[in-house]
C-alpha positions, -999 to +999 in steps of 0.1 A: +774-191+163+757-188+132+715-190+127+709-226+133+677-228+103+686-266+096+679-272+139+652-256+133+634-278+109+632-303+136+610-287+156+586-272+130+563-294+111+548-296+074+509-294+072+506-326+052+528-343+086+503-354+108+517-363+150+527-345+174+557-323+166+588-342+172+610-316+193+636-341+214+636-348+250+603-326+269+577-331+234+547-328+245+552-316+282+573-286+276+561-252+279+564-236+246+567-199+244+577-182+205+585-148+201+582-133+171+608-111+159+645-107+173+650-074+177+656-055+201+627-059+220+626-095+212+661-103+225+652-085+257+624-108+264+643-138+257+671-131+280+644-117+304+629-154+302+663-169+303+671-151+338+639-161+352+644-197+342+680-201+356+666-181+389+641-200+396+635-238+410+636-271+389+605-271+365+592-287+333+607-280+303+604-252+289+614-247+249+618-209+235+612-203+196+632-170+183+618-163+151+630-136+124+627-136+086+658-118+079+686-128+113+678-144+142+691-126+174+696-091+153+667-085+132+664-061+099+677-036+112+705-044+134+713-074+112+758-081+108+760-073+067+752-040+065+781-021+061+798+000+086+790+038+080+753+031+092+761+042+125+737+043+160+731+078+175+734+065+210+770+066+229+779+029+232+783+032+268+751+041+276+736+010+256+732-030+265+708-056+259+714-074+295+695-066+322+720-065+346+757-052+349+790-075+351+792-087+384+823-105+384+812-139+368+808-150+337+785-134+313+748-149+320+715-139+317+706-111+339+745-098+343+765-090+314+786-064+294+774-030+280+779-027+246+810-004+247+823-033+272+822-063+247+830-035+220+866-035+233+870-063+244+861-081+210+869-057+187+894-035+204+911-026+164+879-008+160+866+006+197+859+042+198+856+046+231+825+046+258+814+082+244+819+065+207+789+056+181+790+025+172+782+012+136+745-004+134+764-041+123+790-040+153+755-037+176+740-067+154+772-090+166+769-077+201+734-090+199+745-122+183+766-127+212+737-120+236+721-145+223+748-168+222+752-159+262+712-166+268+713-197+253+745-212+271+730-195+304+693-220+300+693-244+326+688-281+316+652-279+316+645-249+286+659-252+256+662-224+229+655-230+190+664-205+162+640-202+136+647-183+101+613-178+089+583-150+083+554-159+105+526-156+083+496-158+106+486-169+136+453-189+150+441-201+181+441-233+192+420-258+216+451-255+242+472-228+222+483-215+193+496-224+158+519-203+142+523-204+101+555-194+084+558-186+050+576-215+035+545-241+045+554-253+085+539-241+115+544-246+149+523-247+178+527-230+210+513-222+243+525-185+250+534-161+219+549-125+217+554-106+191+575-081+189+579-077+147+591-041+147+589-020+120+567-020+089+561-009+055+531+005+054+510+011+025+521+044+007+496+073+015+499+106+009+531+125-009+547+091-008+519+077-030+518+106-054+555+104-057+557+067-061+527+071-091+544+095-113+574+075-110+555+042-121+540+062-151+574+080-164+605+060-179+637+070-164+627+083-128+621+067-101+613+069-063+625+051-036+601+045-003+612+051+033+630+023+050+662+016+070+686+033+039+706-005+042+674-022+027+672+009-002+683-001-036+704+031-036+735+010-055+711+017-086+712+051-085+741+065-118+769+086-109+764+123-114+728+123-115+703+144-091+692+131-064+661+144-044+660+134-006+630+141+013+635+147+048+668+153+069+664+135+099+683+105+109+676+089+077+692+110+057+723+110+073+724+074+064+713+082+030+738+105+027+769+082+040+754+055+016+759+077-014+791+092-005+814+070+018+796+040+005+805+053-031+848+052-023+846+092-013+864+100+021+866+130+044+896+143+053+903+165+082+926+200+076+945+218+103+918+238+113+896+212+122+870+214+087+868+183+070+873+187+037+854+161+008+876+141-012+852+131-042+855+092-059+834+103-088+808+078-083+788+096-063+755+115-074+745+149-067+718+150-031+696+178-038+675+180+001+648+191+018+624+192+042+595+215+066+625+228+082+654+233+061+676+225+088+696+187+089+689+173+123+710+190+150+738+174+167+738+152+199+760+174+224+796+157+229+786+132+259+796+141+291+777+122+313+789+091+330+766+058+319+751+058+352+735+094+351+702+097+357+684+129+356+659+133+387+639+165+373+629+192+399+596+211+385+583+182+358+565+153+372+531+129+365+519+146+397+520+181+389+510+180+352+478+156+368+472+188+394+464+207+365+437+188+351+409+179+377+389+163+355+418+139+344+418+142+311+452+160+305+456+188+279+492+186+267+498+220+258+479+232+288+488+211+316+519+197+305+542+217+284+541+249+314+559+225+336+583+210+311+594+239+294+601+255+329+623+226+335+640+230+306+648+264+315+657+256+347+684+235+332+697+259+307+692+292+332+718+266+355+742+257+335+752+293+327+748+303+365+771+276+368+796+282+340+799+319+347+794+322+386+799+286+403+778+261+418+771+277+447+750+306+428+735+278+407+724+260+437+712+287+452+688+298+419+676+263+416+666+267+450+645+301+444+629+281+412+614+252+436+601+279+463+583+296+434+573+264+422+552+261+453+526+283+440+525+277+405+546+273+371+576+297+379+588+319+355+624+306+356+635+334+330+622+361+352+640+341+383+673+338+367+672+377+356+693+385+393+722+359+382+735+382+355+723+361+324+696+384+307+717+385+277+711+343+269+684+338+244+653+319+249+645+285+245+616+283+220+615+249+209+596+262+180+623+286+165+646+257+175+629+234+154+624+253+126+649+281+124+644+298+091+603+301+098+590+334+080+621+343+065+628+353+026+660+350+006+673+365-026+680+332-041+696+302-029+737+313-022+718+339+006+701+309+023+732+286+018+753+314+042+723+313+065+727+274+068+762+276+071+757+300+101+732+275+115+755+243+112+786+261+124+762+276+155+752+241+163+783+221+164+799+251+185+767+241+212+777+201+206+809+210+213+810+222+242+789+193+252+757+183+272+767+194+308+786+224+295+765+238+270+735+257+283+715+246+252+724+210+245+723+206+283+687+219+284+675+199+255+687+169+269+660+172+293+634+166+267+649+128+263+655+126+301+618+130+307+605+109+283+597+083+312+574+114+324+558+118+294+549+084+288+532+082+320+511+111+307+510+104+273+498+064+272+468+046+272+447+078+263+461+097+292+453+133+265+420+143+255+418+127+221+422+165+204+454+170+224+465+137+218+465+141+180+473+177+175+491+190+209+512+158+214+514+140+179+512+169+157+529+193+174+554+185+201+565+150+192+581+163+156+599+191+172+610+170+210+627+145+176+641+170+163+659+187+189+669+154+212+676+128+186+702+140+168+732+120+152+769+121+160+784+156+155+805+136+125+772+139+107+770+174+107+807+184+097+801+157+068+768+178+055+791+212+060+821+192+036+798+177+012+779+214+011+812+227-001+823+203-026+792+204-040+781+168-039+753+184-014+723+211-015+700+219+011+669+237-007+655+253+024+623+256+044+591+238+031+603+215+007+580+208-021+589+175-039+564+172-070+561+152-100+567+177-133+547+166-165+565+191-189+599+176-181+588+139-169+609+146-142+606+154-104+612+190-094+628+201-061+618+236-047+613+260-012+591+289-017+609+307+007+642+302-017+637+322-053+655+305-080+660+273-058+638+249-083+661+214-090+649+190-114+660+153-101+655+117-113+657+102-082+633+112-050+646+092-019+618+091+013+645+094+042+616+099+064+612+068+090+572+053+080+547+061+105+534+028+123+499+020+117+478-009+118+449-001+091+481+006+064+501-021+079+503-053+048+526-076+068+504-109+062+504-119+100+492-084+105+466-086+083+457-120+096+453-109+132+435-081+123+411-102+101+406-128+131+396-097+152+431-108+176+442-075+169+424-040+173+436-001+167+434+017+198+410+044+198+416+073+221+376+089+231+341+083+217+318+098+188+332+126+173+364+135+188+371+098+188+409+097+175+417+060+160+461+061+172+467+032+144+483+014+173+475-022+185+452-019+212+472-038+242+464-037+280+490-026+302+521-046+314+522-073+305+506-057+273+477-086+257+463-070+228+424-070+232+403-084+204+372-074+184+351-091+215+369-062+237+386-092+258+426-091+263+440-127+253+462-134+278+483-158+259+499-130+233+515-103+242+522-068+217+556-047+228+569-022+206+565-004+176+531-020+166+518-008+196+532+028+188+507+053+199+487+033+222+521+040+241+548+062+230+582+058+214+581+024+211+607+025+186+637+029+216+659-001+208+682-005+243+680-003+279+711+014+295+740-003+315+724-011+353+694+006+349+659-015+352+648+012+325+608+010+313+622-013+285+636-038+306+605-035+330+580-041+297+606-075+289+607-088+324+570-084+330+560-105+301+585-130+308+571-137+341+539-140+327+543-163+295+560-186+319+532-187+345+494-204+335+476-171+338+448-172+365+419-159+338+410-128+355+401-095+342+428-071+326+427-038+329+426-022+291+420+014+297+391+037+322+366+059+310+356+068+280+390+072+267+394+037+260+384+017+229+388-002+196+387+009+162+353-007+154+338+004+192+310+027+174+303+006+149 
């Protein structure tokens, strides 16, 4: 079912149009509720809605607006014409945008397929299998037939209405709200949500330096971080250099982009390499970033859908037991217990591999006695078990692996990466039960439920908050448990042979030159290393925040004083997050007069750092994860008349808005 935009002019109306809207059967009674953006987050909401509505007894109506500027029901993003090497870094069996598993009836609201279940169903040619990555456009028609499945699922009462359009502010009303979109109409409605996703922030920084000296020098130019399907990367001439800052996710879509997307193709030998077979169209990627290292892989998945990790030593509890006055210290209170889980997992799954479940039973057992009276030290604990030779886990040395070393020039440092990549696709390999490393890092996204109870709503001292958490452990937790199929990796290992790639090393300078007019690629750590390039691609994902954010509805909220930037403290170590300042579930954002408005609601990535990782764009298959839970609970709400009382928006002194002191 395509977007229905010309159904949707009926139910928006013209400024110069004076009336009542003319919406069909239920104008004027119905309960209107628009949510803004249909992303992930946005979809969720709307089926949430749907499955209360079809639950519930007969009502009034009830009319849902879906509203996206770029495709309704899949967003930017996730939208169906990107091509297909843009691929998700999450197995497709542990991903669905229904709330609630098959159960033997049709597809509805509140009980439908995974996506790996419609994947081969409705495009079995293609399927890869429940452990396979799907591409980023397959998800976008998966989402388009949630939609499809809400909307058919509405009982009589509710109807739903597509809107194409950019919402370009937002006002209260005497009963409401009035939404306007960018081509003139508005629309008026009694509950909104927005969940708009992410932004383009205004350039700061590197990125503003970089973008300058490419406005003021013919012939370079520099390309701003974004989802790679939205870069203009189809202007960039064969042959040339090409500088790509940052080798996280985003690169690896960069780099398919400018190689797959270009007519090359990898081709596997008999030993298992791939090998690079060149089109000639393709440019030269000349990378870098802090690290050196391209983002490790995900471990091969081994781990049935259902899995859920239950940790042993890390909880809310114990972390909270640390901190009497609490205020939690992240690298004090928290990291002790987490890091001792993760070792408890990776000190385990050796036990296990090399002496049997029994003896790993029976460690994990000596681990929670010790725990009784403090942290345990797991490594000491696991000493008896026979596996003093396994390395530690130091997430810092993970993270950045070629830290404080110096190389005779850049052929020594490319044997040194080669060594690294072939290290960690032998870990991914073996998988994330059977691996003692991948296995133990998984525990860092397992636990992210943990930290998010720690972490939100100013739950850190603001110092902690900012440099512990944000500065510190957050880049490196990315790094480690977010990686991208192990694909990715043998691709950067090809392309590093056939010379269509170079990875400059550790702390990856990428400066405008004025001698050359030209931008110049170097790592101090790697003598002789210095590239000149005329093309700098950001492949770093933009940093949420409000005060940089120029999205015209944004702007507009924040100018009406509807929105605020949470501010974690007071006075001096006051630490403004640059994320919308929201209550808790069902998330109204509170306003300059420090009162929620409990008619909008915030979820997701513009309230990024007033909660944490916002940007998670799935629940899994059966589970009533956190994102299902923020969905649902605004559901229930925008289809109630809220009773006016007070929300809670935060306790202490470690609540506040951006303009509190002022």
């Amino acid at each position: 079912m395509k977007d229905r935009a010309d159904a949707s002019s009926s139910v928006l109306t013209k400024p110069s149009e004076a009336g009542p809207l003319d919406t069909g059967p239920g104008a004027g009674g119905a309960h209107r509720i628009a949510v803004v953006g249909s992303g992930p987050r946005g979809l969720s909401v709307v089926e949430r809605l749907a499955a209360r509505l079809a639950g519930e007894p007969a009502r009034g109506p009830v009319e849902i607006f879906l509203i996206d500027p770029v495709q309704v029901g899949s967003g930017r993003v996730w939208r169906t014409d990107q091509p297909e090497w843009f691929l998700m870094n999450t197995v497709a069996g542990e991903v669905s945008s229904f709330s609630g598993t098959p159960d033997g009836g049709p597809a509805r609201p509140g009980a439908g397929p995974s996506l790996a279940q419609w994947w081969q169903t409705a495009e079995p040619d293609t399927f890869a299998g429940p452990n396979g990555y799907a591409p980023r456009a397959l998800h976008g028609r998966y989402m388009q037939f949630v939609l499809e499945t809400v909307e058919a699922g509405l009982p009589p009462h509710a109807a739903l209405h597509r809107v194409h359009g950019e919402v370009t502010d937002l006002e209260r009303t005497v009963d409401g709200y009035r939404l306007s979109l960018a081509d003139g109409t508005w629309l008026d409605a009694d509950r909104v949500v927005i969940t708009t996703g992410h932004a383009k922030p205004e350039l700061s920084g590197t990125q503003k330096r970089l973008a300058e000296f490419a406005a003021a020098h013919p012939g370079v130019r520099y390309i701003r971080g974004d989802s790679a399907a939205d870069m203009p990367l189809d202007e960039i001439p064969a042959g040339s250099n090409v500088g790509v800052l940052g080798l996280g996710l985003s690169f690896y879509d960069v780099m398919a982009a400018l190689t797959l997307g270009r007519g090359g193709r990898f081709t596997e030998g008999a030993d298992g390499r791939l090998t690079y077979e060149p089109s000639g169209d393709e440019p030269v990627l000349v990378a870098g970033s802090r690290s050196g290292m391209p983002l490790p892989a995900r471990g091969r998945n081994q781990k049935h859908h259902d899995f859920r990790y239950r940790t042993v030593l890390f909880s809310a509890a114990r972390v909270r037991a640390e901190s009497p006055d609490g205020v939690c210290d992240f690298t004090r209170d928290a990291m002790p217990w987490l890091l001792a889980e993760v070792e408890l997992v990776y000190f385990r799954t050796q036990i296990r591999l090399s002496s049997g479940e029994e003896r790993a039973a029976a460690f994990a057992a000596d681990v929670l006695s010790a725990a009784e009276r403090g942290v345990p030290d797991v490594r000491a604990l696991a000493a008896p078990y026979g596996v003093d030779g396994l390395p530690p886990v130091d997430l810092e040395s993970l993270a950045r692996p070629f830290t404080g070393r110096a190389y005779a020039g850049p052929e020594e440092f490319a044997e040194d990466l080669a060594e690294a990549l072939r290290r960690d696709l032998a870990h991914a390999e073996l998988g994330n039960v059977d691996s003692p490393l991948k296995a133990a890092l998984d525990v860092l996204r397992d636990t992210r439920g943990i930290i998010r109870e720690l972490v939100d709503f100013a739950g850190l001292s603001p110092r902690s908050h900012r440099t512990d958490f944000l500065g510190w452990f957050v880049p490196r937790s990315s790094f480690l448990a977010a990686g991208p199929p192990m694909i990715r990796l043998r691709q950067v290992a090809a392309l590093i042979d056939s010379g269509h790639l170079r990875v400059v090393g550790p702390d990856t300078s990428f400066e405008g030159e004025e001698d050359s007019g030209r931008f110049a690629v170097a790592s101090p750590a790697v003598p002789g290393s210095r590239t000149l390039v005329d093309t700098v691609i950001d492949a770093r994902v933009p940093t949420p925040d409000l005060h940089r954010d120029p999205a015209p509805l944004t702007r507009r909220l924040v100018e009406r004083g509807i929105w605020t930037s949470y501010v974690n403290g007071r006075g001096d170590e006051a630490f403004d997050t640059g994320g919308v300042f929201v209550t808790r579930a069902p998330f109204h954002p509170v306003g300059r007069d420090g009162q929620p408005d409990e008619g909008l609601y915030v979820l997701g990535i513009p309230t990024e750092h007033t909660r944490w990782f916002m940007q998670g764009g799935s629940s899994r298959p059966g589970f009533w994860t956190d994102f299902v839970q923020d969905a649902d609970a605004i559901a229930a709400h925008a289809l109630t008349v809220p009773e006016r009382e007070p929300v809670a928006v935060g306790t202490g002194v470690a609540a506040g808005r951006a303009d509190a002191d002022q």
